[in-house]
Each structure stands twice: as structure tokens, then as C-alpha cells.
C-alpha positions in Angstrom: -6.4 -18.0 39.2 -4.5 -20.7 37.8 -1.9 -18.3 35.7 -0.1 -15.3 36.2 2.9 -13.2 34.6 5.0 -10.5 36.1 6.0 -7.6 34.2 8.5 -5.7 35.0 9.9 -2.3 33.7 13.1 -0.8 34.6 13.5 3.2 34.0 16.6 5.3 34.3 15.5 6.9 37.5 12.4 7.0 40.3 10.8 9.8 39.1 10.1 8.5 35.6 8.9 5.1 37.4 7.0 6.8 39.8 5.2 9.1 36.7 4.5 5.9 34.9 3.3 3.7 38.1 0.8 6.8 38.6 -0.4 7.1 35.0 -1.7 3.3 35.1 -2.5 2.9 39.0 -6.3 4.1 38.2 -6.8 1.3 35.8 -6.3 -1.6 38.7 -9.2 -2.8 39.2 -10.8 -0.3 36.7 -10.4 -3.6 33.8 -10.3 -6.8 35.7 -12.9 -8.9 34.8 -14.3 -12.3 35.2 -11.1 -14.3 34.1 -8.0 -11.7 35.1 -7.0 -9.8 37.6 -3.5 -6.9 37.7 -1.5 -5.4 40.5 0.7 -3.0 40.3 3.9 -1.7 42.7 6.6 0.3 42.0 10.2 -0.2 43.7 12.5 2.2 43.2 12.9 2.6 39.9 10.7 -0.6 38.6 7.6 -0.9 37.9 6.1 -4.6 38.2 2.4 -5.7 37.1 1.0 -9.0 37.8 -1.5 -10.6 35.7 -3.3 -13.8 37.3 -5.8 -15.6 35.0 -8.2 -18.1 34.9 -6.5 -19.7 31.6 -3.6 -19.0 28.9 -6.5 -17.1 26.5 -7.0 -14.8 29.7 -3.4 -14.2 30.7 -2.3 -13.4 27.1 -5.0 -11.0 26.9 -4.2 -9.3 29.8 -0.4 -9.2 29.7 -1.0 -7.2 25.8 -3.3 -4.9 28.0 -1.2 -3.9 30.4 2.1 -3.6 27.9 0.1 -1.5 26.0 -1.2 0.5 29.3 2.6 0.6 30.3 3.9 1.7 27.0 1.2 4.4 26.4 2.5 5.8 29.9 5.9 5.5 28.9 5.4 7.5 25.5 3.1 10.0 27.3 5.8 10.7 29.8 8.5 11.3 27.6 6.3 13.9 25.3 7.5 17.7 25.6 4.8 19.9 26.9 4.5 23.3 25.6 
């Protein structure tokens, strides 16, 4: 892969991190395709993703993708369960 991106997401504490890591681990892997590929790790309190691409097309696909995995999480999380 000739492109990549790291995202990285900072939360107020582990847990939240570690809830949001665990929401999106079971799509690694799960939406790679031909052109991109995503891993994710959680330190602490940050959670990073790295996109790797074939070409820009690829990488900016991928990058919405997992900001819109990430943020789906991160909204999920945060709802109050009856």
C-alpha cells in the first residue's frame, strides 16, 4: 500500500476508549478490500486506526469509513440505557 492515515481519538478516560476500541475491533478485517486495509489499537485512553491504501481514492474512502465507524461508537457509548 502506497498511502496510509492514522487516526487518532483521545477520550476522557480508558474505559470509554476501551468501549469504543471494542465496538469497532470486529469490523478489522471484516471491510478491507482489494485497495485498503485498517488496524486498530488502543493505548490508554486513545484510540488509533490506520488506513493503508493502494491510492488517494482508496484512502479517502476509507478514512470516512472508519470516522464514521469511530463516531457511530462514540454516540452509541454515550446513549443512556433504560
Amino acid at each position: 500500500m502506497d498511502h496510509e492515515a492514522i487516526l487518532s481519538f483521545e477520550y476522557d478516560d480508558g474505559e470509554r476508549a476501551r468501549r469504543v476500541e471494542r465496538s469497532v475491533r470486529p469490523e478489522v478485517g471484516d471491510i478491507d478490500g482489494d485497495r485498503t486495509t485498517a488496524t486498530l489499537d488502543r493505548d490508554g485512553a486513545v484510540v488509533s486506526v490506520r488506513v493503508a491504501a493502494a491510492d488517494l481514492v482508496a484512502l479517502r474512502a476509507g478514512v470516512n469509513t472508519w470516522s464514521t465507524l469511530v463516531g457511530v461508537a462514540e454516540r452509541a457509548g454515550a446513549a443512556d440505557i433504560p
